[in-house]
C-alpha positions, 0 to 999 in steps of 0.5 A: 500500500505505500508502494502505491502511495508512492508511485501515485504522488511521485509525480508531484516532485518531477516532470514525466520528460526528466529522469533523477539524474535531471536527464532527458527522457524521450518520448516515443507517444504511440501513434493515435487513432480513434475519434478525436484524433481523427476530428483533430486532424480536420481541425488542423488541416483548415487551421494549417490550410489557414495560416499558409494561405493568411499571407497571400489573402489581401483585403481591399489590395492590403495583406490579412496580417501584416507585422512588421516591426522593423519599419513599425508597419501593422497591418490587420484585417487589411487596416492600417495601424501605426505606432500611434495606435499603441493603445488599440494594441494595448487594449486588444492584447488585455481583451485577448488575455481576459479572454485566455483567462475566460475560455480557460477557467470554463474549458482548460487548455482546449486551445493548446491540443487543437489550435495551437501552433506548437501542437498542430506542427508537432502532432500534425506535421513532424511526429505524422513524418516520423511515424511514415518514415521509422514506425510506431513507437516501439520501431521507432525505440529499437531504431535509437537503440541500434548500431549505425548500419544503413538502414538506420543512416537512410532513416534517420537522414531522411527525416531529419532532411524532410524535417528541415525542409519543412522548417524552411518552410515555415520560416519563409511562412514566419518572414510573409507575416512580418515584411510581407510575401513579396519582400520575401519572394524578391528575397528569395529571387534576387539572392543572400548578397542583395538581401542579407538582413532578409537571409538572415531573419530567413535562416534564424527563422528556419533553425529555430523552427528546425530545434524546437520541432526536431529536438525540443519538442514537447519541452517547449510546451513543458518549459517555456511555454507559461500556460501550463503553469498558469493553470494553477490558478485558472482552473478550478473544480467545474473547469472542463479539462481531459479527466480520469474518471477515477470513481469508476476505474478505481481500484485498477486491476489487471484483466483476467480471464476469470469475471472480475470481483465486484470490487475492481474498477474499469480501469485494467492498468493497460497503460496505453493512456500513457504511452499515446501521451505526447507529454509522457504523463499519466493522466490517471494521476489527475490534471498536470502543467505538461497535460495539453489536452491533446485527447490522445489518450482519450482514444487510447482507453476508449479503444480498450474499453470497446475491447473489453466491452465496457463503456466508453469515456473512463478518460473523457472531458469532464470537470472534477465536479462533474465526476464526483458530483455529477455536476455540469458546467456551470457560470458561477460568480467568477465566470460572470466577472471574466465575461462581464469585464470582456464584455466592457473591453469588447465594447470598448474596442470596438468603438475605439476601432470605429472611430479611429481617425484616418489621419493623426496630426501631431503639432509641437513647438519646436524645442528650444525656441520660444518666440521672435519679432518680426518686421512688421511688429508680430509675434512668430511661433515655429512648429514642428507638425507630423501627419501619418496617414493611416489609409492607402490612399494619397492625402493633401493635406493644408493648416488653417487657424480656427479660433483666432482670425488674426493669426496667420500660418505659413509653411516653411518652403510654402509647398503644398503637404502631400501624405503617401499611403500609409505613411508619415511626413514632418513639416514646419510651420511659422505662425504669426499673431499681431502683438496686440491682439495677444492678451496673455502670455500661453494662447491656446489655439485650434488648428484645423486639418484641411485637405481640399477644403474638407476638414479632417480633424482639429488639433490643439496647441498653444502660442507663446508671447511676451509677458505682459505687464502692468502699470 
């Protein structure tokens, strides 16, 4: 019995991917089949077919997704969004958060076994070409075990060549969504020497995509990826996650030809839950970091059930109260809160997307210069004013002085301002007030953004004069 005890809280001290030494075990998981699995592979091939396509995909002549930082270009759902935008980002990175935290606390990681990247190319992609080109699990440890001989050079050769490839692959996928498809083909057509920066971004891309799927694998989700660990305070007891029906498969006991006593559980201790499991766990030992609920050994049990005659869904999608208590999911308090606050930052930005201004102006005086005289007896201003043109069309843009008829405004070099697509200009500006029209020292003005006579928007700034004194 503390043998037992033992074995069952020994994986509260360590990960199933590390030994006591603090080596690495691999994990050869056994090749999936059954319903889930063959769902996941629908929902992977739209998903993978999706995020291919995403960076040929344009909206009104404009990319789906666009995220160059190096230029500091975004582009998204064919919008453009510039760094003066950082509040959008900012709100949709929180609604995006509160919304992890919502869907989490409700259906635990369902994201990380059917829609995350790292799952998809892992389970979907990689491991599909391992099984092809080495076999089933056990091939695949007798393959590691044997001497080098031609057959295990060829294999392993293969996979490692195919899987580098497809790593490539992804990197140039990786490279559209950041500098876009064409930057990426003129790269590619026109050779490392012309586009160095761009070979680079294209190799680190390639080689990081290459250690994580060919050797990093299920670490990645274990250690670097923070969601599992968040999972501690997310998830609660109604929460929906892969579970062991612990209340009918216990007390396990091995499958015996003689009718099993009344005492025994479903669960006949085949271990194929742990060994479909890409993580290494057992998931008979309740929800743990490295679970991705990917349903594989969901599949597993189920196959064995159907063989034994007994009913499906020992491992199933449940929640602990729904296993001890019967209970479904329910909305309780917590829940509310999480959909009350989306439903806030939802709406916010909403507004905030709808009314985003295609055109922001930004009026400074220039620093270090406070005011000067004129000739003909005014007070001059210099101002520095930049426009960025958040549409994909051209804009001529000019300045008018809405609040104060006496004031004049002139740009230095008396050209026209014309605003390309998507981009930024920076002008100078000279602003002239008869000094006797100046009542105080800090005059507040509003200027209006003009281009052909439309008005577009007003900005705000002030004019700075002589003190004006008493006597």
């Amino acid at each position: 019995m503390q043998d037992l005890y033992q074995y069952d809280e020994e994986y509260r001290d360590t990960i199933a991917t590390v030994d006591a030494d603090g080596k690495r075990i691999w994990v050869y998981p056994k090749k999936p089949k059954g319903r889930f699995h063959s769902q996941r592979v629908v929902v992977s091939v739209l998903l993978l077919l999706l995020l291919f396509a995403g960076p040929f995909i344009k909206i009104a002549g404009q990319p789906l997704l666009l995220m160059n930082f190096f230029e500091r270009k975004f582009i998204i759902l064919g919008q453009a969004f510039w760094p003066q935008d950082f509040i959008l980002f900012g709100l949709a990175m929180i609604t995006f958060f509160v919304f992890i935290i919502l869907f989490t606390t409700a259906f635990g990681r369902i994201w990380c076994g059917w829609a995350c990247p790292q799952t998809l190319f892992m389970e979907m992609v990689f491991r599909k070409i391992e099984y092809w080109i080495e076999g089933d699990a056990n091939q695949q440890r007798k393959l590691n075990e044997a001497p080098w001989n031609t057959e295990k050079t060829v294999k392993k050769g293969t996979k490692q060549v195919v899987f580098f490839l497809i790593s490539v692959l992804i990197g140039h996928l990786m490279m559209a969504y950041l500098i876009g498809v064409e930057q990426v083909a003129t790269v590619i057509k026109e050779g490392p020497a012309a586009h160095l920066g761009g070979f680079l971004g294209l190799l680190f891309f390639s080689g990081i995509f290459y250690g994580v799927f060919a050797y990093f694998r299920e670490q990645a989700c274990i250690v670097i990826c923070p969601y599992g660990r968040l999972q501690g305070v997310l998830l609660n007891k109604d929460s929906i996650v892969v579970a062991y029906d612990w209340l009918r498969g216990e007390p396990r006991g091995k499958l015996k030809k003689a009718a099993p006593t009344e005492s025994s559980g479903d669960c006949i201790d085949c271990k194929l839950c742990v060994h479909a499991c890409p993580t290494g766990i057992d998931i008979r030992n309740g929800t743990q970091l490295e679970c991705v609920n990917c349903t594989a050994c969901i599949d597993a049990c189920d196959e064995v059930m159907d063989k034994i005659q007994k009913p499906q869904g020992l491992i199933r999608y449940d929640s602990y109260n729904g296993i001890n208590e019967g209970k479904k999911l329910k909305f309780g308090p917590r829940l509310w809160g999480y959909i009350s606050v989306l439903t806030i930052l939802l709406t916010l930005l909403g507004y905030l997307l709808f009314s985003r201004s295609d055109l922001e102006s930004t009026v400074l005086r220039l620093t270090g210069q406070l005011y000067q005289r004129t000739e003909n007896g005014a007070i001059s201003n210099l101002y520095n004013v930049q426009f960025v043109n958040k549409t994909f069309e051209g804009i001529p843009l000019s300045l008018r002085i809405e609040n104060f008829p006496e004031a004049k405004i002139s740009k230095v070099g008396g050209v026209e301002v014309f605003v390309s697509s998507n981009t930024m200009v920076e002008s100078v500006y000279f602003i002239e007030i008869p000094t006797s029209k100046l009542a105080a020292t800090k005059t507040p003005l509003v200027l209006g953004v003009y281009s052909n006579d439309k008005l577009l928007e007003k900005v705000k700034t002030n004019f700075l004069g002589p003190i004006k004194t008493t006597r």
